[in-house]
N, C-alpha and C positions, 0 to 999 in steps of 0.2 A: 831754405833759400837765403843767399845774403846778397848786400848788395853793399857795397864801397866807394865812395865818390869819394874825389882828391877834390880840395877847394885850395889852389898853391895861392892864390892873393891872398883869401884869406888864412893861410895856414892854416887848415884842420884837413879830416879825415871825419867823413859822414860814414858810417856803418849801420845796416838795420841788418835784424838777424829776427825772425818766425818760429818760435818752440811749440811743441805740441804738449806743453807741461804748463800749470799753472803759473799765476806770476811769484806766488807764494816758494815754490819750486824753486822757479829760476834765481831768484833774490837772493834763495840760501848759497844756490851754489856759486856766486858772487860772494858771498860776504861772509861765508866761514869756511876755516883754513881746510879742514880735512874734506871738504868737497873741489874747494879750489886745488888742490893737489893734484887730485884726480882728471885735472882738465886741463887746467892753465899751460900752455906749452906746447908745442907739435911734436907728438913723438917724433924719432925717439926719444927725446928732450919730456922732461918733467921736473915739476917744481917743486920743491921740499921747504916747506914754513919753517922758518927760527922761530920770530915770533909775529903775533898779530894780534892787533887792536882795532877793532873795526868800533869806531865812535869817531865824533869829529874831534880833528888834532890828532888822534891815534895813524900808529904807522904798520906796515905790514912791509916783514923782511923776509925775502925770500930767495932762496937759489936756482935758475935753471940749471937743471941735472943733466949731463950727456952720457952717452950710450959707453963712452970708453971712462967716463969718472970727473971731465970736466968739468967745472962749474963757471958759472957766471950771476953774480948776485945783483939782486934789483932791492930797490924800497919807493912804495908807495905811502904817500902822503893822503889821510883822508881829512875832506875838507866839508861840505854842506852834503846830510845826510836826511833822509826824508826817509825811513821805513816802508818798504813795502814799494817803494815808487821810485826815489832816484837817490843817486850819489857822485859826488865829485871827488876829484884824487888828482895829486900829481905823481907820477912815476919817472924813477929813473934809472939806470946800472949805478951800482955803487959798492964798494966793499964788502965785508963780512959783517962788520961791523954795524952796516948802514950810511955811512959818509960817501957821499951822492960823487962821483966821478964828473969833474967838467968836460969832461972828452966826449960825451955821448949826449943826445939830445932830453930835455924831458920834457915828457908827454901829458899835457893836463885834459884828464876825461870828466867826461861829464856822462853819465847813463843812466838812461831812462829807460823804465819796466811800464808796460802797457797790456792789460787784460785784452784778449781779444778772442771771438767765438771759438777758436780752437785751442787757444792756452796762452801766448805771452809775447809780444815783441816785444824786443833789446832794442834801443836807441842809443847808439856810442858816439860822440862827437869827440871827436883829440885832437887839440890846439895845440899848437906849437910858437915858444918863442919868436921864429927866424924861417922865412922858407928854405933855407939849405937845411933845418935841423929836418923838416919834415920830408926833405928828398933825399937826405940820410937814411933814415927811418923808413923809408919805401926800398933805397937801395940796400940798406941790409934785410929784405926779405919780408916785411911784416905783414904784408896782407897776403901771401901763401900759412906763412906761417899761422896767422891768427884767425884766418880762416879752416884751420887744421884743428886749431884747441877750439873752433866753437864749435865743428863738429863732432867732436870729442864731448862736448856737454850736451848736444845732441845726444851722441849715446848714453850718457849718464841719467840722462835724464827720462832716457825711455826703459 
């Protein structure tokens, strides 16, 4: 089950998402590339790592892939990192390269991993700059979308 709240005054996006997998599980498939591969993205769309550094400061560049060859590249920014429990990042579209695009909004998350009797809630909070950046970000699709890749790690992870 998930559940999505819009907070427009305060710009964010409250997300909770329920795994039937440990938290240890879940955290991986967060925080290394060849599991994030496998998830990140609503088919038909999938994402293909260049490179990734998950440490604080480290960045993670990657491509959304489409079904006829498209791409569209992002780079996450990781900032306060707690193993096992939470991490923060900013995201945004940006090049091949990684040089962040001013044209699109970026998203600074915060998520948080919680043990629970049956395996793990995800805690996602994403701030935004500006409230048009975040009704941007709703009008280009993301919570169909991101609700599609987290069921996708659902699968993954059963």
């Amino acid at each position: 089950m998930i559940t999505i709240e819009k907070d427009l005054a305060k710009k964010q996006l409250y997300i909770v998402r329920e795994f039937k997998a440990p938290v240890e599980k879940v955290w991986r498939a967060w925080t290394e590339a060849e599991l994030l591969d496998k998830w990140w993205g609503p088919r038909p769309w999938n994402a293909v790592t260049k490179t990734m550094n998950f440490t604080e400061g480290g960045t993670w560049l990657y491509a959304m892939v489409g079904p006829d060859g498209e791409r569209t590249s992002c780079r996450v920014d990781f900032k306060n990192i707690k193993p096992g429990e939470s991490f923060s990042a900013s995201s945004a579209f940006s090049d091949e390269d990684g040089n962040v695009l001013d044209s699109f909004p970026v998203m600074h998350w915060v998520n948080v991993f919680k043990p629970t009797a049956t395996g793990c809630v995800a805690e996602m909070t994403i701030s935004f700059n500006k409230e048009s950046d975040l009704k941007t970000i709703i009008e280009m699709g993301f919570e169909g979308g991101f609700t599609i890749g987290l069921n996708q790690l659902e699968e993954l992870l059963s």
